[in-house]
C-alpha positions as CSV (number, residue, x, y, z in Angstrom):
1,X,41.1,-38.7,0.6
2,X,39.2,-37.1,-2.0
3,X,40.3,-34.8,-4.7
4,X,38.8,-31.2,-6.2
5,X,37.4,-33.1,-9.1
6,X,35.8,-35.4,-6.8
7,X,34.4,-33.0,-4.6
8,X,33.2,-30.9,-8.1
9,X,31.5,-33.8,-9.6
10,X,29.8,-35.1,-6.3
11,X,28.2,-31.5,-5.9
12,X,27.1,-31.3,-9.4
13,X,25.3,-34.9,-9.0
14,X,23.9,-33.8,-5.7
15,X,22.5,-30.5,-7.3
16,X,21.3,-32.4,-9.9
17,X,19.2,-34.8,-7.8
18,X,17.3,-31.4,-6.6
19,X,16.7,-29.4,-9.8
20,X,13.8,-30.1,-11.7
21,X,14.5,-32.0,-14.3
22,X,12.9,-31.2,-18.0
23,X,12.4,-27.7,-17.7
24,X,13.8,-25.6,-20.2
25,X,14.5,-21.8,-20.3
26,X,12.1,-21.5,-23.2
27,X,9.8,-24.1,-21.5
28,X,9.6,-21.8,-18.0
29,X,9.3,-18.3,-19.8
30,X,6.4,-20.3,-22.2
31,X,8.9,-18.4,-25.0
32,X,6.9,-20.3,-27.8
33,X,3.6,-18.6,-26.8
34,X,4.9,-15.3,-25.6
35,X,7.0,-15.1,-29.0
36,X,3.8,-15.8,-31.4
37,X,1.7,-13.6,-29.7
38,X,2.9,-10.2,-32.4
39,X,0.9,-10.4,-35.2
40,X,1.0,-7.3,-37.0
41,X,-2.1,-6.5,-39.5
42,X,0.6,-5.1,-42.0
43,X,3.2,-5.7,-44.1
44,X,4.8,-2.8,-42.8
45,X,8.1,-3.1,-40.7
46,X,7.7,0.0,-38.0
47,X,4.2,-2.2,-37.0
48,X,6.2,-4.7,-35.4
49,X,7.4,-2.3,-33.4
50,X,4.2,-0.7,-32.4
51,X,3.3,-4.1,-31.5
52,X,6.1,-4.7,-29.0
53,X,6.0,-1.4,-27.4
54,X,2.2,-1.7,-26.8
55,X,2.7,-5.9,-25.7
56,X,5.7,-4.6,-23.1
57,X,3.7,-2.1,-21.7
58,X,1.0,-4.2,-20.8
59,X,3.1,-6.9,-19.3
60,X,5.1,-4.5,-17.0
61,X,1.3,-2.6,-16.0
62,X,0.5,-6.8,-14.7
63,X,3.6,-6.4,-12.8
64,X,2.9,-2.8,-11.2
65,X,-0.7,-4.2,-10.0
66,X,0.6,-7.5,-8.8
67,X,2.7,-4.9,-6.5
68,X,-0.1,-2.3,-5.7
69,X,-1.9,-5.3,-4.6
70,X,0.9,-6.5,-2.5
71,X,1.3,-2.8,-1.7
72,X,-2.4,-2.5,-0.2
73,X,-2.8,-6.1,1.3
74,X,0.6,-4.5,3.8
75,X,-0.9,-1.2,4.0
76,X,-4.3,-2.6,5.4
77,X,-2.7,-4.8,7.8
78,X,-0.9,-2.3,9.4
79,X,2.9,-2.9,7.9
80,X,3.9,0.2,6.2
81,X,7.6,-0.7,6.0
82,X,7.3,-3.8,3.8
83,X,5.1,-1.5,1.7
84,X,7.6,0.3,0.6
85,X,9.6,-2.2,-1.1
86,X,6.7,-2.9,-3.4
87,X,5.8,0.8,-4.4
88,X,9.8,1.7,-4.9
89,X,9.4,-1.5,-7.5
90,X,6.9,0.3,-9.1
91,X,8.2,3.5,-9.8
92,X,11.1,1.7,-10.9
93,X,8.7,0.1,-13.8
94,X,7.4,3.5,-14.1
95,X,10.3,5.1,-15.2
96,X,11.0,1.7,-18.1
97,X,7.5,2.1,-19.5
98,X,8.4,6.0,-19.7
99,X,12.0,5.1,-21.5
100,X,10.0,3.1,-23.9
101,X,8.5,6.2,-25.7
102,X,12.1,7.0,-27.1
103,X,12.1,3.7,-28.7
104,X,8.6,4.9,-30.4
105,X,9.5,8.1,-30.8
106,X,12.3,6.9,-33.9
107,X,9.5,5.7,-35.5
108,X,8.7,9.0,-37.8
109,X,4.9,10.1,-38.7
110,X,5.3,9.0,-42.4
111,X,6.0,5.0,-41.0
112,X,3.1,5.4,-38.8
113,X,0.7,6.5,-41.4
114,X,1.8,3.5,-43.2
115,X,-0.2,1.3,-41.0
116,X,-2.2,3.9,-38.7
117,X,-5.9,2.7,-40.8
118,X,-5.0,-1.2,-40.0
119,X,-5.5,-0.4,-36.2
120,X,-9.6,0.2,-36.5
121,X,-10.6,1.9,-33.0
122,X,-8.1,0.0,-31.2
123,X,-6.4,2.4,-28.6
124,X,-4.2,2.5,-25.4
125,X,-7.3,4.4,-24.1
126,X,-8.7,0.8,-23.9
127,X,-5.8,-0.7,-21.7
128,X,-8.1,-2.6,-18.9
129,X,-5.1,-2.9,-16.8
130,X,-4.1,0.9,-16.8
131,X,-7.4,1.8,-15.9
132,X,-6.9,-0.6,-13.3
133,X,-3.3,1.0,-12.1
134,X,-5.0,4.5,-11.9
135,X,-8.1,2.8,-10.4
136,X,-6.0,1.4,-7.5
137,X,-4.8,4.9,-7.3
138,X,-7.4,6.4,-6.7
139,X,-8.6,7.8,-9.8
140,X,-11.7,6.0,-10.8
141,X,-14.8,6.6,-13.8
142,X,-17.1,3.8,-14.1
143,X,-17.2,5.3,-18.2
144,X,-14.4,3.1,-18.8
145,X,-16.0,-0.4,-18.2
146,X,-18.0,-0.1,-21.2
147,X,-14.7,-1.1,-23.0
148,X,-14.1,-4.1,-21.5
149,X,-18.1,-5.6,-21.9
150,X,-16.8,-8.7,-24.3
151,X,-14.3,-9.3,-22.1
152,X,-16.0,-10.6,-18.8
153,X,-12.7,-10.9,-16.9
154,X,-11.2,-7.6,-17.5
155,X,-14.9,-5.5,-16.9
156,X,-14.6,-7.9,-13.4
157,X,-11.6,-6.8,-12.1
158,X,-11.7,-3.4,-13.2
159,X,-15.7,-3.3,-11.2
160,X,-13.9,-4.5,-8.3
161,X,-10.9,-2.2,-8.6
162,X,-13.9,0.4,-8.5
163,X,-15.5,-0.4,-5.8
164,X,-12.1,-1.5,-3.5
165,X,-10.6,1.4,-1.4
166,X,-7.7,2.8,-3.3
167,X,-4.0,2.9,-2.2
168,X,-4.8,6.5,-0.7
169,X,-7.9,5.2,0.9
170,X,-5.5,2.6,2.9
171,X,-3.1,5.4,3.8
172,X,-5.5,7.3,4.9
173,X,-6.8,4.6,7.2
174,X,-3.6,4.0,8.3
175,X,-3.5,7.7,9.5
176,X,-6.2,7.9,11.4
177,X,-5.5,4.3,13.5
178,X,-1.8,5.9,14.4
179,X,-3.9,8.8,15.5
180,X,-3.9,11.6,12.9
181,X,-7.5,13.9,12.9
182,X,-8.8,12.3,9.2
183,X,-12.3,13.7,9.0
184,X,-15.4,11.0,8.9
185,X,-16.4,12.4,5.8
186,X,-13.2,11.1,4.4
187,X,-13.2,7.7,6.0
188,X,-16.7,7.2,5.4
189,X,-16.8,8.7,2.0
190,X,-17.9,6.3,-1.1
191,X,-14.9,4.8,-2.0
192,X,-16.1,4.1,-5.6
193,X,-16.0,7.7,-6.1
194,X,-12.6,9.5,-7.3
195,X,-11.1,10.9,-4.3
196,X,-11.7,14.7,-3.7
197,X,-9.1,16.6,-2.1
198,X,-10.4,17.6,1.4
199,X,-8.8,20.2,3.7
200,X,-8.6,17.6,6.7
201,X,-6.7,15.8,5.2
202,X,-3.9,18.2,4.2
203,X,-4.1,19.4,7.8
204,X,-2.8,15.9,8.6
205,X,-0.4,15.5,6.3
206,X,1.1,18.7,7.2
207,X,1.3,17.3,10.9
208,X,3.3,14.2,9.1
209,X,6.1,16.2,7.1
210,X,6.5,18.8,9.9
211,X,6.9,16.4,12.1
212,X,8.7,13.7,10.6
213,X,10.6,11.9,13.5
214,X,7.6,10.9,14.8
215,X,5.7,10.1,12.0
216,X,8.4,9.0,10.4
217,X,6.5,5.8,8.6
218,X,3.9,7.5,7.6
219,X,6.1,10.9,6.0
220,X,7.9,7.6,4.1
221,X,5.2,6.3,2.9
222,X,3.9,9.7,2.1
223,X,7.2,10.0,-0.2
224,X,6.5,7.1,-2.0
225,X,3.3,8.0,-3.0
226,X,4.7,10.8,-4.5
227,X,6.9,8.7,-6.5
228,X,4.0,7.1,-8.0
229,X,2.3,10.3,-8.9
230,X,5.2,11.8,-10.1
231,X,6.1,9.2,-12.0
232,X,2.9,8.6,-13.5
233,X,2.6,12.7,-14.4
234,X,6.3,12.4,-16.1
235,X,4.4,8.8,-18.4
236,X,1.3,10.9,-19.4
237,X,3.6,13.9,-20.1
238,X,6.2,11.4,-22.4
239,X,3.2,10.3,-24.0
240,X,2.1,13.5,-24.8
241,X,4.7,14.7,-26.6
242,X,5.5,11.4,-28.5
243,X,2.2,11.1,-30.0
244,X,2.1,14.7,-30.9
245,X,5.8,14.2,-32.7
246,X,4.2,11.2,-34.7
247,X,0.4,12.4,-35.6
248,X,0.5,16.0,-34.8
249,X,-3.0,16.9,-33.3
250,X,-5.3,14.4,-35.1
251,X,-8.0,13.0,-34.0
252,X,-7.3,9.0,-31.7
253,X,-8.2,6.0,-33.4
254,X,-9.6,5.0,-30.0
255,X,-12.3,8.3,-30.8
256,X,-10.9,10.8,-28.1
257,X,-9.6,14.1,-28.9
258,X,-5.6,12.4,-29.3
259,X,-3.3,14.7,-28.0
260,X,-5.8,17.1,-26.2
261,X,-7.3,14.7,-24.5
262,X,-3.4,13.6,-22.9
263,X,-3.1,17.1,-22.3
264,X,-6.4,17.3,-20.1
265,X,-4.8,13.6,-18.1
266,X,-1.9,16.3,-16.7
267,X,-4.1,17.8,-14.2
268,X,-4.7,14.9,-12.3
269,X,-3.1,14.1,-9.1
270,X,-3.7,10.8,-7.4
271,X,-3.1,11.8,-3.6
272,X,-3.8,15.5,-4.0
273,X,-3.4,16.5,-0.7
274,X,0.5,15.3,-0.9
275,X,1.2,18.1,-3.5
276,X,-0.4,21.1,-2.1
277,X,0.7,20.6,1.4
278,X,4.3,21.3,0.2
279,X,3.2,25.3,-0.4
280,X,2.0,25.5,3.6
281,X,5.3,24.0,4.4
């Protein structure tokens, strides 16, 4: 007969025949590289923040198009449902990469200036990867690759982002196997172009959402691309007013008109048609 501390210290030698042995936290996360990647251009302590917010960002935008690609691969194949999950995670990263402007926003204009001239024409405008997210999206200018020309990986994926169908593209799809009247124009329509609200198509989303029982995957799917939108709308509109509470209305150090030019990014809607149905309703 065995006792408890038998049993214990059998089941800890019998996990520890199927870990792996030699890996570390530090050693899985690649902590050493991650941790030595901030290197501000300043002496100044608020730049080490700037750093991280910018650094964070841009790893949770890998995570939001390793999921819109997951997203779209579903979509495509016909399997709405498991879609969801993936575009629910997003919003969800959304809404921490909107949070993160509070954490900028302590950072007062007079520690900015400190360090603003140190940046050069470095920009967020630049990010590869959110042109990428709002590529996916469906809102895509070929102006931006020029950005990216020294950095042959980046200018690839965000040329084949361009020229992919978007998220909406799919949806749309998607509609018109299940049997909804999506005009040929829109099926057929260049798909490297941004997407132009058509009155078809809000015809057949208004079939979805007044009928929802029967269209119920679609009118969810609908809802989640909502999400996206909205939650994109409430980033750009954080962003706007953080930037505004730090440098006012001066000019970007990317070139673009700063806060004007985030103003102008409000009036876009990725799936257009989603929005404007809910009047007719």
């Amino acid at each position: 007969m065995t006792s408890p501390t038998d049993d214990i210290r059998g089941h800890a030698i019998e996990t520890a025949r199927h870990e792996p042995q030699g890996i570390t936290y530090a050693g899985y996360l690649d902590l050493d590289t991650l941790l030595s990647a901030q290197n501000p251009r300043s002496d100044q302590h608020d730049e080490m923040l700037f750093v991280i917010i910018h650094q964070t960002k841009e790893l949770w935008l890998k995570q939001i198009l390793h999921e819109v690609a997951l997203a779209q691969s579903l979509i495509r194949a016909g399997d709405l449902v498991p879609a969801y999950k993936s575009l629910a995670r997003v919003s969800r990263i959304q809404a921490v990469m909107t949070q993160s402007w509070d954490i900028l926003a302590t950072m007062t204009p007079a520690d900015y200036l400190k360090f603003r001239g140190d940046l050069g024409s470095s920009s967020g405008f630049q990010s590869d990867q959110f042109r990428r997210f709002e590529t996916m999206l469906g809102l895509k200018d070929p102006r931006f690759l020029r950005f990216h020309a020294e950095r042959p990986q980046a200018h690839a994926a965000l040329v084949e982002a361009l020229n992919a169908p978007s998220l909406y593209d799919d949806a749309l799809r998607q509609m018109s196997l299940a049997g909804l009247d999506i005009p040929a124009e829109v099926l057929n329509r260049d798909v490297s172009a941004t997407y132009e609200a058509h009155p078809g198509v809000e015809a057949a989303w208004l079939e979805v959402y007044r009928n929802t029982e029967k269209w119920w995957p679609l009118y969810q799917l609908a809802e989640k691309l909502v999400d996206l939108d909205d939650a994109l709308l409430t980033w750009r509109h954080k962003h706007v007013v953080t930037v505004e509470r730090i440098i006012g209305r001066k000019m970007g150090t990317g070139g673009t008109d700063g806060v004007g030019y985030l103003v102008d990014t409000l009036k876009r809607r990725c799936f257009p048609e989603l929005w404007t149905l809910r009047t007719k309703l």
